[in-house]
C-alpha positions as protocol buffer text, in pm:
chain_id: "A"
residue {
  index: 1
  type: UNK
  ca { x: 7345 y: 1315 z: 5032 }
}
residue {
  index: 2
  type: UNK
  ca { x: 7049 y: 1105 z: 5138 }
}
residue {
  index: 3
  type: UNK
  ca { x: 7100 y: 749 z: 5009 }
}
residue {
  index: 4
  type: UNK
  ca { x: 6717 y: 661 z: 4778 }
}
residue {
  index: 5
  type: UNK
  ca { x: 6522 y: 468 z: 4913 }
}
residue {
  index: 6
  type: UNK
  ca { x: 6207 y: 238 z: 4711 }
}
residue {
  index: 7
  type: UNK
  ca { x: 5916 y: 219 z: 4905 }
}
residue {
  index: 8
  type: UNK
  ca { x: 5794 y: -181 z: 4852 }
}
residue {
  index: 9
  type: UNK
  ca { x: 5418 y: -308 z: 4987 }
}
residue {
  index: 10
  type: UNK
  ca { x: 5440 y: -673 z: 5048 }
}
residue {
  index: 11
  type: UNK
  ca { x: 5089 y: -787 z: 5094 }
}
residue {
  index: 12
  type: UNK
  ca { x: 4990 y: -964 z: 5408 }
}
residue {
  index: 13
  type: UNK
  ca { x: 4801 y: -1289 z: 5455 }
}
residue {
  index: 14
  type: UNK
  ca { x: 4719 y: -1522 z: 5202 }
}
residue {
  index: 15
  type: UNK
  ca { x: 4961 y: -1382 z: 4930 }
}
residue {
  index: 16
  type: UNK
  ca { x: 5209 y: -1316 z: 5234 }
}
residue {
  index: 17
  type: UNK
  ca { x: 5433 y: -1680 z: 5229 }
}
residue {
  index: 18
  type: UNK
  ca { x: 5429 y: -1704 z: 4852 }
}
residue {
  index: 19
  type: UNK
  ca { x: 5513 y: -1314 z: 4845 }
}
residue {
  index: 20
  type: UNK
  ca { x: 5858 y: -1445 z: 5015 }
}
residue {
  index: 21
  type: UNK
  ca { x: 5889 y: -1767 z: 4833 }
}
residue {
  index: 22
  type: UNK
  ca { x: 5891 y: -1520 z: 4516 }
}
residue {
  index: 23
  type: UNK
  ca { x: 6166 y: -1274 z: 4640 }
}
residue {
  index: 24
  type: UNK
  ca { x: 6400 y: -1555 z: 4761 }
}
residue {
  index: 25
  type: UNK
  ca { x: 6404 y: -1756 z: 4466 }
}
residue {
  index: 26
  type: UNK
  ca { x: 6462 y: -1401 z: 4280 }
}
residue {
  index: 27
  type: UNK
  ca { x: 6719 y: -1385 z: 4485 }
}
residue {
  index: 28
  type: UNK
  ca { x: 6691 y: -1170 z: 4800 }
}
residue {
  index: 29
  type: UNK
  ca { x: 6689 y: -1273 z: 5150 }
}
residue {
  index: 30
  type: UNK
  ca { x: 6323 y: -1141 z: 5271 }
}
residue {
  index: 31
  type: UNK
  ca { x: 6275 y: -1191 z: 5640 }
}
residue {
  index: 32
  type: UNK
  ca { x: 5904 y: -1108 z: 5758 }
}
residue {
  index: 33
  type: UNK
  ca { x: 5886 y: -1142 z: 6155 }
}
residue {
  index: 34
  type: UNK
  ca { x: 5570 y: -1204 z: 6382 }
}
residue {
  index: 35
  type: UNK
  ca { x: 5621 y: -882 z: 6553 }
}
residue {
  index: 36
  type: UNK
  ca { x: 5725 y: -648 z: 6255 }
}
residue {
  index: 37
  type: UNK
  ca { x: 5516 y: -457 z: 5966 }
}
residue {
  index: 38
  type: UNK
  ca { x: 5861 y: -376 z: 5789 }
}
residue {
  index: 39
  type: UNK
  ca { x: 5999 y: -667 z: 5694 }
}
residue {
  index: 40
  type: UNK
  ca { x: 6369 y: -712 z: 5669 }
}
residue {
  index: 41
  type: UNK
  ca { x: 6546 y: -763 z: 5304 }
}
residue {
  index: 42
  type: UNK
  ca { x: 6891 y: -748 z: 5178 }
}
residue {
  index: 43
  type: UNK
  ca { x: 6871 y: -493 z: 4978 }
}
residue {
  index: 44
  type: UNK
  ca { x: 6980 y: -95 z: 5106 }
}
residue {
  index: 45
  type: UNK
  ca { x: 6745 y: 14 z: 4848 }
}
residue {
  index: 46
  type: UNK
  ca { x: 6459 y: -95 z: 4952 }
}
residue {
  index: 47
  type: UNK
  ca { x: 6252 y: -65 z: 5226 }
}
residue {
  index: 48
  type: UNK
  ca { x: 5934 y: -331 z: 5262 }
}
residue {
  index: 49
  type: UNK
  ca { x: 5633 y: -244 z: 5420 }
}
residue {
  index: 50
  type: UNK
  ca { x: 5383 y: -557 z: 5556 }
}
residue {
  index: 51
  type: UNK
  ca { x: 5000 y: -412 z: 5427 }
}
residue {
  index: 52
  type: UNK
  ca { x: 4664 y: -571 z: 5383 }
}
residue {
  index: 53
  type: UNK
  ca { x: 4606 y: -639 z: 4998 }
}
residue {
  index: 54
  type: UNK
  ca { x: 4244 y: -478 z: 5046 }
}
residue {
  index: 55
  type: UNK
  ca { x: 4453 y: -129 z: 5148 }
}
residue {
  index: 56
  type: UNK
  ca { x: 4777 y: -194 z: 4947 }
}
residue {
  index: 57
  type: UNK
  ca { x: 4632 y: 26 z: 4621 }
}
residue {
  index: 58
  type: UNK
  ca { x: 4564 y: 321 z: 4797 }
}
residue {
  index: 59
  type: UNK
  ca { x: 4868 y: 347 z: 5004 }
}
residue {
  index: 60
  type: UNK
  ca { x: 5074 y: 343 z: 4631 }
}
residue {
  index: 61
  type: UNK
  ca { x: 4784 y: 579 z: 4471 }
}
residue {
  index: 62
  type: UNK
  ca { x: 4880 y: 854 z: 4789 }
}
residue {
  index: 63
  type: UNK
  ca { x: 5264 y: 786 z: 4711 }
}
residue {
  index: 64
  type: UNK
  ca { x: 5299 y: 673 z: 5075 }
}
residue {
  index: 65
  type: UNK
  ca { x: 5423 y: 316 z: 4908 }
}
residue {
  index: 66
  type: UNK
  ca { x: 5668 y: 345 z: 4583 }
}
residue {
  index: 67
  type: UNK
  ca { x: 5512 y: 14 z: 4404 }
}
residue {
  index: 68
  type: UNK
  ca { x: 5358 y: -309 z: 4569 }
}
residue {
  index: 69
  type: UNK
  ca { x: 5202 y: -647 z: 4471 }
}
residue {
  index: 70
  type: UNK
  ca { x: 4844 y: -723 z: 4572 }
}
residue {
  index: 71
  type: UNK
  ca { x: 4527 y: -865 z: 4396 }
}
residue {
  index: 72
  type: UNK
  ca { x: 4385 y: -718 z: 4055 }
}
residue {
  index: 73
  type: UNK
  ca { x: 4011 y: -764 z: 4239 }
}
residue {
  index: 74
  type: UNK
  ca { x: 4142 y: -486 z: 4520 }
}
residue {
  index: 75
  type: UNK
  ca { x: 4293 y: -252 z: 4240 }
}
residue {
  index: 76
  type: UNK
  ca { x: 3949 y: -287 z: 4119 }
}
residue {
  index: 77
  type: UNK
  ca { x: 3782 y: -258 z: 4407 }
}
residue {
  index: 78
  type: UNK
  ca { x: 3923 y: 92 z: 4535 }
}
residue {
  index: 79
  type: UNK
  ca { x: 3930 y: 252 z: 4172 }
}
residue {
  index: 80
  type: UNK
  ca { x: 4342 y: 322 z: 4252 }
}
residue {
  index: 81
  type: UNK
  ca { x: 4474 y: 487 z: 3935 }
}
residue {
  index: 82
  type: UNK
  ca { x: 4822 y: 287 z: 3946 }
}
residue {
  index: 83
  type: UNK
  ca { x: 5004 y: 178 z: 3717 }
}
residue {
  index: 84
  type: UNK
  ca { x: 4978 y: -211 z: 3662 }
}
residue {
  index: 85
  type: UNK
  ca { x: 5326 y: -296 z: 3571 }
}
residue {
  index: 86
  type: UNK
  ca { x: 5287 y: -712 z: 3566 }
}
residue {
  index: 87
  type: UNK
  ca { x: 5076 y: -1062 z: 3604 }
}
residue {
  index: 88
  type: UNK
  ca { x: 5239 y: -1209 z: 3854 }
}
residue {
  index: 89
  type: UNK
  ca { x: 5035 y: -1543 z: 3836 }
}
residue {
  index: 90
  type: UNK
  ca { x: 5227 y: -1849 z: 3946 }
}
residue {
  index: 91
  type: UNK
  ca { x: 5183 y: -2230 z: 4018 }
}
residue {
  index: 92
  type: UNK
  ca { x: 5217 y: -2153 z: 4406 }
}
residue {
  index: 93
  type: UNK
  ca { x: 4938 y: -2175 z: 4688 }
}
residue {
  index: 94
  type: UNK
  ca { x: 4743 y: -1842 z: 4648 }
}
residue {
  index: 95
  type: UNK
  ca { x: 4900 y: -1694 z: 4295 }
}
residue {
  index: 96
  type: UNK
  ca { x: 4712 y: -1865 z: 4074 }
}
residue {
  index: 97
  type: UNK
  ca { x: 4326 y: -1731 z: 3891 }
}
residue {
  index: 98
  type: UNK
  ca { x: 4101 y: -1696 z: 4215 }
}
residue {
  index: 99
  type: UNK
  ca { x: 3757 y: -1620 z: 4117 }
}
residue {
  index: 100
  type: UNK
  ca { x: 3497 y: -1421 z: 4313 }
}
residue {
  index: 101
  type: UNK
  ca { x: 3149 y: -1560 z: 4292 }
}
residue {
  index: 102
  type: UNK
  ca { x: 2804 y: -1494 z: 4303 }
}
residue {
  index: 103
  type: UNK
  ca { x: 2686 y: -1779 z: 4516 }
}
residue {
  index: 104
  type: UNK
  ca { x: 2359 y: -1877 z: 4671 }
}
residue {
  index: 105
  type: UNK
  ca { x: 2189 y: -2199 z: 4869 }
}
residue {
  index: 106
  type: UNK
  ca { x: 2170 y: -2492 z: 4695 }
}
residue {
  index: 107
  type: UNK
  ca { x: 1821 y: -2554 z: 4669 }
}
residue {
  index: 108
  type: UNK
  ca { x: 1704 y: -2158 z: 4707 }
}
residue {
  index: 109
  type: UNK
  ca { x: 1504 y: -2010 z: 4404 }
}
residue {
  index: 110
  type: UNK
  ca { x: 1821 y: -1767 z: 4305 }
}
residue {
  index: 111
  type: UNK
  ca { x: 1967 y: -1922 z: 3979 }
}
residue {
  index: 112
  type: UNK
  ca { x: 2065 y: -1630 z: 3779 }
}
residue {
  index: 113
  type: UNK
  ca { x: 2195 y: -1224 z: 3887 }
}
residue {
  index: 114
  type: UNK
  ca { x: 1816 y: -1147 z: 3793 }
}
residue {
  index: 115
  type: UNK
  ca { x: 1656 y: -1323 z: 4033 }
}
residue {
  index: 116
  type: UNK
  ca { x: 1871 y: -1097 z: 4328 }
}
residue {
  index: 117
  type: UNK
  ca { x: 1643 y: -820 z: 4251 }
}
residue {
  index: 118
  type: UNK
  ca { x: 1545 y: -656 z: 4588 }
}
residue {
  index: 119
  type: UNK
  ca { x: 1721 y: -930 z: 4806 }
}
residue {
  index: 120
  type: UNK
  ca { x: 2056 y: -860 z: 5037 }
}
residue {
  index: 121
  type: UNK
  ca { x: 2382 y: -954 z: 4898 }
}
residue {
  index: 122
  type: UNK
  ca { x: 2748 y: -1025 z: 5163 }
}
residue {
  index: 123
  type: UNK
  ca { x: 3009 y: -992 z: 5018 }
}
residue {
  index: 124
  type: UNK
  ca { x: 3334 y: -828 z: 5127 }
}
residue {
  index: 125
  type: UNK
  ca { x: 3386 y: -642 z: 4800 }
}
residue {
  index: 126
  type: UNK
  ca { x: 3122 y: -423 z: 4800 }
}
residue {
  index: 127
  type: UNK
  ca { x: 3192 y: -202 z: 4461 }
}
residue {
  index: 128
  type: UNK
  ca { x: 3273 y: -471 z: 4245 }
}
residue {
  index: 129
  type: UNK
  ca { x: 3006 y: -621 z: 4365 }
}
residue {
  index: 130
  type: UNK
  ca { x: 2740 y: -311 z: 4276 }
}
residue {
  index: 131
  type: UNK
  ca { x: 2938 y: -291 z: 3956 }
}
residue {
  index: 132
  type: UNK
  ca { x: 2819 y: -629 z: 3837 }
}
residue {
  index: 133
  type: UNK
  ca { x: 2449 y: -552 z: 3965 }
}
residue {
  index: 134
  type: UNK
  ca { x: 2469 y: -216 z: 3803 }
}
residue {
  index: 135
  type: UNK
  ca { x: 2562 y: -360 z: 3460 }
}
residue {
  index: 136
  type: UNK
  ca { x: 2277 y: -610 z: 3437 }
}
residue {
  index: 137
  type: UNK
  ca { x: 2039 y: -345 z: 3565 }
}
residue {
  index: 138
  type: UNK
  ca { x: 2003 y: -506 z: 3888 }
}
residue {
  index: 139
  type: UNK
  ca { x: 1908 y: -326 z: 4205 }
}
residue {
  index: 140
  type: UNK
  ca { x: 2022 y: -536 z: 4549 }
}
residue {
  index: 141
  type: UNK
  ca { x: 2087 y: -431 z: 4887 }
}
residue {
  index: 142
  type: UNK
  ca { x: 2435 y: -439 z: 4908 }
}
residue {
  index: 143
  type: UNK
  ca { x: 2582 y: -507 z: 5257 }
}
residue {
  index: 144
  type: UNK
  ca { x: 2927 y: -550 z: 5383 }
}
residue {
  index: 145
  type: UNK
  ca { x: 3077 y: -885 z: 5536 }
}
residue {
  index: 146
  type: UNK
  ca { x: 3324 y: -888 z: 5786 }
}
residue {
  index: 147
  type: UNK
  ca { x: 3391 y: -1268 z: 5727 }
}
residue {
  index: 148
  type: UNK
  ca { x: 3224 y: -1606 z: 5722 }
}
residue {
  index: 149
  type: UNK
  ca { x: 3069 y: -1450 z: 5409 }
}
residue {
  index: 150
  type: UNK
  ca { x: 2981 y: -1850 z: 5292 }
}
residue {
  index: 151
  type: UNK
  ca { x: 2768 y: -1903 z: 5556 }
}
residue {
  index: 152
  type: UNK
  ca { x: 2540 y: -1640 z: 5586 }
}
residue {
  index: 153
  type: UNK
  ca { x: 2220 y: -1752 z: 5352 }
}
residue {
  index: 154
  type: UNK
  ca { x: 1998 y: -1821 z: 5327 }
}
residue {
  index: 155
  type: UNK
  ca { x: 1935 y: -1654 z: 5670 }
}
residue {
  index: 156
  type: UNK
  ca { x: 2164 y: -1309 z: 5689 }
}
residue {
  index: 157
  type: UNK
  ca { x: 2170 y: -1300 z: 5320 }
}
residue {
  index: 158
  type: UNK
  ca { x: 2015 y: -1428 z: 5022 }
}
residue {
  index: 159
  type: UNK
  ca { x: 2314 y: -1488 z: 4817 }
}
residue {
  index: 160
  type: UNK
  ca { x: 2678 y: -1370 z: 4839 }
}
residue {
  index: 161
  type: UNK
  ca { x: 2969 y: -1212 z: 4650 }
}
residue {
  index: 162
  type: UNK
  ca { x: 3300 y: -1418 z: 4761 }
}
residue {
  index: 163
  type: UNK
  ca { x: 3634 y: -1547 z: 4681 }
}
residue {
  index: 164
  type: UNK
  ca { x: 3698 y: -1861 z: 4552 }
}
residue {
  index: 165
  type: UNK
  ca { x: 3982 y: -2069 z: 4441 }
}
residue {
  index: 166
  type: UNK
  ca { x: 3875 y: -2429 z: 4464 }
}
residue {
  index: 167
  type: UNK
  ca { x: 3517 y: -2383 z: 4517 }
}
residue {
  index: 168
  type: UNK
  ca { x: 3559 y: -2633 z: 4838 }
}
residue {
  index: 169
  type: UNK
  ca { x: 3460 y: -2376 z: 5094 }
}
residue {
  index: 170
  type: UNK
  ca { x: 3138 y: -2318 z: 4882 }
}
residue {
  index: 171
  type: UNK
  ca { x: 3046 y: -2706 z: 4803 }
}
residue {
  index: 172
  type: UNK
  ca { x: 3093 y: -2765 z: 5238 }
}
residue {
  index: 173
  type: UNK
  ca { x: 2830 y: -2494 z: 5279 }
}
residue {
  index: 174
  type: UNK
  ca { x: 2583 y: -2607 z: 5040 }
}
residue {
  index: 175
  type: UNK
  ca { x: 2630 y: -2329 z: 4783 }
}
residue {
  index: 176
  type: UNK
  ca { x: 2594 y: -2277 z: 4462 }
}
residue {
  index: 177
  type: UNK
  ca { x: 2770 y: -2069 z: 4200 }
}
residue {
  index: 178
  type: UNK
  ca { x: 2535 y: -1841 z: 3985 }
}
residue {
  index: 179
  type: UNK
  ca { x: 2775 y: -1623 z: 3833 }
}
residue {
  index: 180
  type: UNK
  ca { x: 3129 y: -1573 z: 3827 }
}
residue {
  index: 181
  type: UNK
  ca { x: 3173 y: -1195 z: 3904 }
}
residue {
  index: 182
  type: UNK
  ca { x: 3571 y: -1139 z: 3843 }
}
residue {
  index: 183
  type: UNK
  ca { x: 3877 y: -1345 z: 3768 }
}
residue {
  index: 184
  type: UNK
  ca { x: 4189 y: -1213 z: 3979 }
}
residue {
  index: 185
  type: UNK
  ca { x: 4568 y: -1281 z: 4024 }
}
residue {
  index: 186
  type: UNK
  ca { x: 4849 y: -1100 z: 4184 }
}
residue {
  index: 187
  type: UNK
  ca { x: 4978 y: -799 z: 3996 }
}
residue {
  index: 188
  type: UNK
  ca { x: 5252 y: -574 z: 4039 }
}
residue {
  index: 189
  type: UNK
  ca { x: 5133 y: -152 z: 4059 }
}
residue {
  index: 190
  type: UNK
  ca { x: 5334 y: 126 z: 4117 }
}
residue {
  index: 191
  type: UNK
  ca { x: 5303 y: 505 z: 4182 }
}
residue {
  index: 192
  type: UNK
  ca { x: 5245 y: 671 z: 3814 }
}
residue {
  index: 193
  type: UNK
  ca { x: 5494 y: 927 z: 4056 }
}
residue {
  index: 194
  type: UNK
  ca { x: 5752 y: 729 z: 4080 }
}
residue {
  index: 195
  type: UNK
  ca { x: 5799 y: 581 z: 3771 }
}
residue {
  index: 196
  type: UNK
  ca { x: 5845 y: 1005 z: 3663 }
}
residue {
  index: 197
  type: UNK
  ca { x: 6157 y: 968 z: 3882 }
}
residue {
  index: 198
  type: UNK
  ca { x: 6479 y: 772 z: 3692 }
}
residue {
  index: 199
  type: UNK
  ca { x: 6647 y: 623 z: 4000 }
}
residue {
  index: 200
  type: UNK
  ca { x: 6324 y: 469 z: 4139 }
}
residue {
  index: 201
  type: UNK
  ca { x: 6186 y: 349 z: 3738 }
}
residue {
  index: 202
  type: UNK
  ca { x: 6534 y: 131 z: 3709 }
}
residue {
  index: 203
  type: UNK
  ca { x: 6533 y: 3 z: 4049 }
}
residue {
  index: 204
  type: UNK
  ca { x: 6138 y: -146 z: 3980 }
}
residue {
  index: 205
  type: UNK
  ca { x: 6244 y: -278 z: 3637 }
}
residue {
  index: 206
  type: UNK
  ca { x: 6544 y: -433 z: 3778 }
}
residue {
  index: 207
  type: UNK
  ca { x: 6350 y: -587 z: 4066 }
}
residue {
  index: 208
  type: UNK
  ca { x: 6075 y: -659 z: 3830 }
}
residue {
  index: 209
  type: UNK
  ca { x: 6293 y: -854 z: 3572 }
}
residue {
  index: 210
  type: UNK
  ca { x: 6413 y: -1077 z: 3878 }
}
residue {
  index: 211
  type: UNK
  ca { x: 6061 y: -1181 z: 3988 }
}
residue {
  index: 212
  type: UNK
  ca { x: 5920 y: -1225 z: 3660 }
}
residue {
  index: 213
  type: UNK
  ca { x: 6244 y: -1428 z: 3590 }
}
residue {
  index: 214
  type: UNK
  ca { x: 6147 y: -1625 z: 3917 }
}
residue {
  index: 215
  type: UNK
  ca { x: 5838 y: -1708 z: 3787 }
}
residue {
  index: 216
  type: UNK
  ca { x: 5924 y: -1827 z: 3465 }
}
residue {
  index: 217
  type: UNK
  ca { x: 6153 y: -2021 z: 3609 }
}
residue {
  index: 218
  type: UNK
  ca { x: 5942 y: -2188 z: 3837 }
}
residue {
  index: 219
  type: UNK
  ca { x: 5817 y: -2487 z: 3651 }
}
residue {
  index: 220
  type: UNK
  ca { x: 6066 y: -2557 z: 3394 }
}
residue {
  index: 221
  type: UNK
  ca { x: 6440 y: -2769 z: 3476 }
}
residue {
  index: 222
  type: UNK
  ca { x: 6719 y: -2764 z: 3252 }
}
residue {
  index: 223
  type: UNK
  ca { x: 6838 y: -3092 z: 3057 }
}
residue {
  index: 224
  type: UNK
  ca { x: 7122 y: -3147 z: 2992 }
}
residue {
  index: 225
  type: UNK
  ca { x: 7276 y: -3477 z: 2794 }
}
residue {
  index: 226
  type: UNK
  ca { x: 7576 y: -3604 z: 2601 }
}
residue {
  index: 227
  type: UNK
  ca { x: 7471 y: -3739 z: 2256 }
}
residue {
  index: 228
  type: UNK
  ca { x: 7665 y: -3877 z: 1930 }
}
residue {
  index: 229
  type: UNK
  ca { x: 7688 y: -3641 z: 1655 }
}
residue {
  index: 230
  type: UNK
  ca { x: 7493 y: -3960 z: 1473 }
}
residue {
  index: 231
  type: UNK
  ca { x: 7182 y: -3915 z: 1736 }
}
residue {
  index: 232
  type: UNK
  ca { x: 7165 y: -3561 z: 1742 }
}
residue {
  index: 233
  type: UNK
  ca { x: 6870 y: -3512 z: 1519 }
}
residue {
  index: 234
  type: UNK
  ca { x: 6683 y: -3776 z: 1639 }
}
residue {
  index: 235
  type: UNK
  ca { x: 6692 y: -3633 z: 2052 }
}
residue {
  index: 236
  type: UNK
  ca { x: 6676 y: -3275 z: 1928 }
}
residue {
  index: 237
  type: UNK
  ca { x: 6312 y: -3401 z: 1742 }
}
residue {
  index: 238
  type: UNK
  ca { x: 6217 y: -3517 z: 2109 }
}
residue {
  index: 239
  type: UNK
  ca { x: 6321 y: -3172 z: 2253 }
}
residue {
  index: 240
  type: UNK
  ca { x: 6053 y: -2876 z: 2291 }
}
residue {
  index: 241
  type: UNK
  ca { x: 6248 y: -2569 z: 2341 }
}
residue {
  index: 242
  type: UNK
  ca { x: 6237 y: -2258 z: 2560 }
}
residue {
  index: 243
  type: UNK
  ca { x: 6498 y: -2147 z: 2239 }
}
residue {
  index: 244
  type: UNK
  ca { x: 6762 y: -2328 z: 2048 }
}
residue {
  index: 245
  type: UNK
  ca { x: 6915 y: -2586 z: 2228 }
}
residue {
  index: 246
  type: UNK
  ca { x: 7286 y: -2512 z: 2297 }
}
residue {
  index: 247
  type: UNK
  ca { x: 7531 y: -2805 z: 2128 }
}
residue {
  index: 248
  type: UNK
  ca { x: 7862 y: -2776 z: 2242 }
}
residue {
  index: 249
  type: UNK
  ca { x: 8155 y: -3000 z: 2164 }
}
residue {
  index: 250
  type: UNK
  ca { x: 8317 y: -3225 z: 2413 }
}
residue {
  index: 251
  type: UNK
  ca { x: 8695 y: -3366 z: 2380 }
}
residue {
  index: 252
  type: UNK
  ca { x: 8593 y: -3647 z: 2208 }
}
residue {
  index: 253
  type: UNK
  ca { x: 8520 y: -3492 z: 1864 }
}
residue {
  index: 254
  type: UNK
  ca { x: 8249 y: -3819 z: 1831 }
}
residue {
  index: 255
  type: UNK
  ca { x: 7990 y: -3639 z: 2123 }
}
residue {
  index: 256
  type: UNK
  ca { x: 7826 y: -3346 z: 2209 }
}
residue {
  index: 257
  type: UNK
  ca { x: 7681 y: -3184 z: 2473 }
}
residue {
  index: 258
  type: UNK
  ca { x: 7331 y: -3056 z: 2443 }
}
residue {
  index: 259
  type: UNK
  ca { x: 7156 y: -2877 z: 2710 }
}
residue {
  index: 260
  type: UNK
  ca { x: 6795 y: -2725 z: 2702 }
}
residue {
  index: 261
  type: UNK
  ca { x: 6498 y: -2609 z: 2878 }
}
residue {
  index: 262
  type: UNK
  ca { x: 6196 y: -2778 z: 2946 }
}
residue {
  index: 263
  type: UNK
  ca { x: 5866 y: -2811 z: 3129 }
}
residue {
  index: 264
  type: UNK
  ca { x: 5945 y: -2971 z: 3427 }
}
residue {
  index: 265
  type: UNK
  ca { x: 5605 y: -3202 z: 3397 }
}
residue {
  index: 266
  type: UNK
  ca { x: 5728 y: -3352 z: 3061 }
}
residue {
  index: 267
  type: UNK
  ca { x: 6052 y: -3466 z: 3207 }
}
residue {
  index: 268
  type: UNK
  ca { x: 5945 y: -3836 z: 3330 }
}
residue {
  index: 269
  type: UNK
  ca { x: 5764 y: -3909 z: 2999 }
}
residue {
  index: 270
  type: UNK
  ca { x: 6096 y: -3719 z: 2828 }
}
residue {
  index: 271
  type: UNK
  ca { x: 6405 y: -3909 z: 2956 }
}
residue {
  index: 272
  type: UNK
  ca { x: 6304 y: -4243 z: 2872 }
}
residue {
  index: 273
  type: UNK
  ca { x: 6265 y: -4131 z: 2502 }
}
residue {
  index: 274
  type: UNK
  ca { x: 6571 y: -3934 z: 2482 }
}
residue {
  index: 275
  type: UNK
  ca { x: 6767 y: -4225 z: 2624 }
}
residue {
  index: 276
  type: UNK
  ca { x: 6601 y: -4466 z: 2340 }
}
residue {
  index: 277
  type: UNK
  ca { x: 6743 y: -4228 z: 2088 }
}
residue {
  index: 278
  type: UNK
  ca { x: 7097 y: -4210 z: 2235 }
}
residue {
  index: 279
  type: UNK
  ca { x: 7121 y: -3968 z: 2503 }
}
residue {
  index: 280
  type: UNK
  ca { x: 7363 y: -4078 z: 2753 }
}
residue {
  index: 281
  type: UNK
  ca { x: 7436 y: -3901 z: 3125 }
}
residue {
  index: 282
  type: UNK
  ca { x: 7135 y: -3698 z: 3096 }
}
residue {
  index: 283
  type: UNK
  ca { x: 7090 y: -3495 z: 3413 }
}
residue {
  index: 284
  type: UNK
  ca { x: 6802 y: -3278 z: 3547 }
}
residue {
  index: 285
  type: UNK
  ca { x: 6906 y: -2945 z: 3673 }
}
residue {
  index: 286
  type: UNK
  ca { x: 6665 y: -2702 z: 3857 }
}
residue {
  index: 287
  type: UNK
  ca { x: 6638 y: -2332 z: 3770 }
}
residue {
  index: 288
  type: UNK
  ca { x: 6606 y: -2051 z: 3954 }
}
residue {
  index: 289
  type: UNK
  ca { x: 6487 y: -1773 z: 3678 }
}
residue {
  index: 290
  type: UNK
  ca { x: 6494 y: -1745 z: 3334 }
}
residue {
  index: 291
  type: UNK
  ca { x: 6480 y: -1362 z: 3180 }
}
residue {
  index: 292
  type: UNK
  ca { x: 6355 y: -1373 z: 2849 }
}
């Protein structure tokens, strides 16, 4: 009998280093070469496929792909009917909120969607873009950009439709935000197929639990401490919790051991305060997922 096999899209370019970043700290050894479109993984299960976010939707809408990860503005933008299984937003380099914008020149007369009426538009998402026209009863000349989109007004265009996650491209080119068309972040689709079939909907929620877990994970470290059974209320006061710290005793019946979870920003204001109220050997411990 034929061993199953998932079908995974793993989007290339931007999203394409965090992508891996993601599935080794969830635990699997991803390998995406130079050469290859199917990366390698260690995982018999599953079989990873290296595809442009822009096409990524309609590969898992045709069933060629099982499930894949790739942008909530290209779901959008092809109309796929998937099935949007998770927010995959993360503090890493491209998995945060990127916006797309309607931008124009600085000192042009285009300040709001209303003044585009009758002038050309670039932008690289062309139906979200005639979406957002459409629903402030704007008519534009739509036209499709191959790249560069930030520096084609005022001449090839009069304003543009185009990603933006720091706005630093756009402030180097003179631009000037009018609108903010769509807010995106990575999400994770799949087939509405093959979540029908019961081998393939366990093997996404497993592999789904493990990323999410990666992700919650990813800016929180664990505390842990030895405290007096005198000082215990006072540090657990100091302590916000992921969920109720775990006390345990230690062999002398005088101390404890408390260990918790916390936000891995708070930690340098943190240990200075839970030392003042009688921590003692408190040690920082990072963590690679948390499943809730």
């Amino acid at each position: 009998m034929e061993q199953p096999t998932l079908r995974l899209g793993i989007p290339k370019g931007s999203l394409q280093e965090t992508t891996q970043k993601l599935f080794v700290r969830a635990g699997y050894d991803l390998r995406i070469s130079g050469r290859s479109y199917y990366p390698d993984i260690d995982d018999a299960d599953l079989q990873c496929i290296l595809i442009r976010p822009q096409e990524m939707a309609r590969y898992v809408v045709q069933g060629v792909l099982d499930c894949a990860i790739t942008g909530l503005d290209w779901i959008l933008e092809t109309g796929a009917d998937v099935a949007e299984l998770a927010d995959l937003r993360a503090p890493w380099p491209n998995y945060g909120v990127v916006r797309w914008v309607m931008a124009s020149k600085e000192d042009s007369r285009f300040d709001d969607v209303k003044d585009i009426e009758g002038c050309r538009i670039a932008t690289e998402a062309v139906g979200m873009t005639k979406r957002f026209l459409a629903q402030h009863g704007v008519n534009a000349n739509v036209e499709f950009s191959w790249g560069a989109t930030e520096v084609k007004p005022p001449i090839l265009a009069d304003a543009i439709v185009d990603v933006s996650e720091t706005g630093s491209s756009l402030r180097a080119n003179k631009l000037k935000i009018m609108h903010v068309v769509l807010e995106s972040t990575p999400r994770f689709i799949a087939n509405r197929g093959a979540l029908e079939d019961p081998w393939k909907r366990d093997k996404i929620d497993r592999l789904l639990m493990l990323l999410k877990g990666a992700i919650a994970a990813a800016t929180r470290v664990l505390l842990s401490m030895n405290v007096r059974r005198d000082k215990v209320d006072a540090v657990l006061r100091l302590l916000p919790a992921l969920a109720t710290p775990t006390v345990s005793t230690l062999a002398d019946p005088e101390w404890v051991d408390l260990s918790t979870v916390v936000e891995e920003s708070s930690v340098r204001e943190l240990i200075p305060r839970l030392y003042d109220a009688g921590a003692r050997g408190i040690i920082e411990l990072p963590i690679n997922k948390i499943v809730e």
